[in-house]
C-alpha positions as CSV (number, residue, x, y, z in Angstrom):
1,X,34.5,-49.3,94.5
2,X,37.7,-48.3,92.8
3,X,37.6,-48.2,89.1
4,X,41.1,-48.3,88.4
5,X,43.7,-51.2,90.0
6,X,47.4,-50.1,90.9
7,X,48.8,-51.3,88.0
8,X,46.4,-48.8,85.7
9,X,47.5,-45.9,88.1
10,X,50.8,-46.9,87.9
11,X,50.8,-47.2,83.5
12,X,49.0,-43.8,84.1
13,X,51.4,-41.9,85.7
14,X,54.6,-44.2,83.4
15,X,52.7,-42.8,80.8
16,X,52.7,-39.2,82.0
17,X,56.6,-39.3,82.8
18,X,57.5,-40.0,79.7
19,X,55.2,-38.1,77.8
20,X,56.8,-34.9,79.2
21,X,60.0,-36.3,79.3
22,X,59.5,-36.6,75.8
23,X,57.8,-33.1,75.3
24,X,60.4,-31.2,77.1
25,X,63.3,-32.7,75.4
26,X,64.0,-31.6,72.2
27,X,66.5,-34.2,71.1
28,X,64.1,-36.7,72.1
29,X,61.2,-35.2,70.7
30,X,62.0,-35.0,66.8
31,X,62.7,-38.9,66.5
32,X,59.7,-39.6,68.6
33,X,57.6,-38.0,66.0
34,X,59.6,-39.5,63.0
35,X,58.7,-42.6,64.9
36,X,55.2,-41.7,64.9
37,X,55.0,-40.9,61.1
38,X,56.7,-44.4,60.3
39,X,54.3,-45.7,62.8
40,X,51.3,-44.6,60.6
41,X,53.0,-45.9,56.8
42,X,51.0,-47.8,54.8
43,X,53.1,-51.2,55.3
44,X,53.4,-51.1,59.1
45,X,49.6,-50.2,59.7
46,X,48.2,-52.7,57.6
47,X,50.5,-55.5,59.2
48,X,48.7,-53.8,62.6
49,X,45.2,-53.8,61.1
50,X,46.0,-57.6,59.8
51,X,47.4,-58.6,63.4
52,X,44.3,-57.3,64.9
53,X,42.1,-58.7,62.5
54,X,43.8,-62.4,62.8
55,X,42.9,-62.1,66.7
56,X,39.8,-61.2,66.3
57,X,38.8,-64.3,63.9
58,X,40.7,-66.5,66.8
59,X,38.6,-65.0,69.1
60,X,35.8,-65.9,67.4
61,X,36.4,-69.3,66.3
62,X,37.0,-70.1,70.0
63,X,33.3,-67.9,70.9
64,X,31.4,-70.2,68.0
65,X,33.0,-73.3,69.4
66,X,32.0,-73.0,73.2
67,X,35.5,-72.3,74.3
68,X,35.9,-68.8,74.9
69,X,33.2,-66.6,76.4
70,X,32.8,-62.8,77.1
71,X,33.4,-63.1,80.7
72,X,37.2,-64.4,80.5
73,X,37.7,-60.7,79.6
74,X,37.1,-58.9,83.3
75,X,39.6,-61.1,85.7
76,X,40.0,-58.4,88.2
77,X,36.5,-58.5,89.9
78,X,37.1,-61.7,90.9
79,X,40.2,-60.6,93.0
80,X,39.1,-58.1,95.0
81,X,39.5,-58.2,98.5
């Protein structure tokens, strides 16, 4: 059984590019982590935290009215070949 699909493995290893890209690059690196410290300022993570909060009431609503259920969520084991 495979836990991860080839589009996981292939965000995984994206992910690992660019993270050294960004590591060993200084010119990249310094606004990265500006990015990263406006990321985390009080106005853009409470928009986030309100964004995710919204979807999860959705969510919700659709679970209370028989519309949504829990196993929408895993759409890859019924692929598999």
């Amino acid at each position: 059984m495979n836990i991860f699909d080839n589009r996981e493995i292939a965000t995984a290893v994206w992910f690992v590019v660019i993270f050294c890209f960004i590591l060993f690059k200084k010119e990249i690196r310094k606004p990265t982590l500006g990015l990263l410290k406006s990321l985390f300022q009080l106005k853009i993570l409470s928009f986030i935290i309100l964004m995710m909060f919204y979807t999860f009431g959705i969510v919700f609503f659709l679970y209370k009215v028989h519309f949504w259920d829990s196993s929408l969520v895993d759409i890859g084991s019924d692929l598999e070949m």
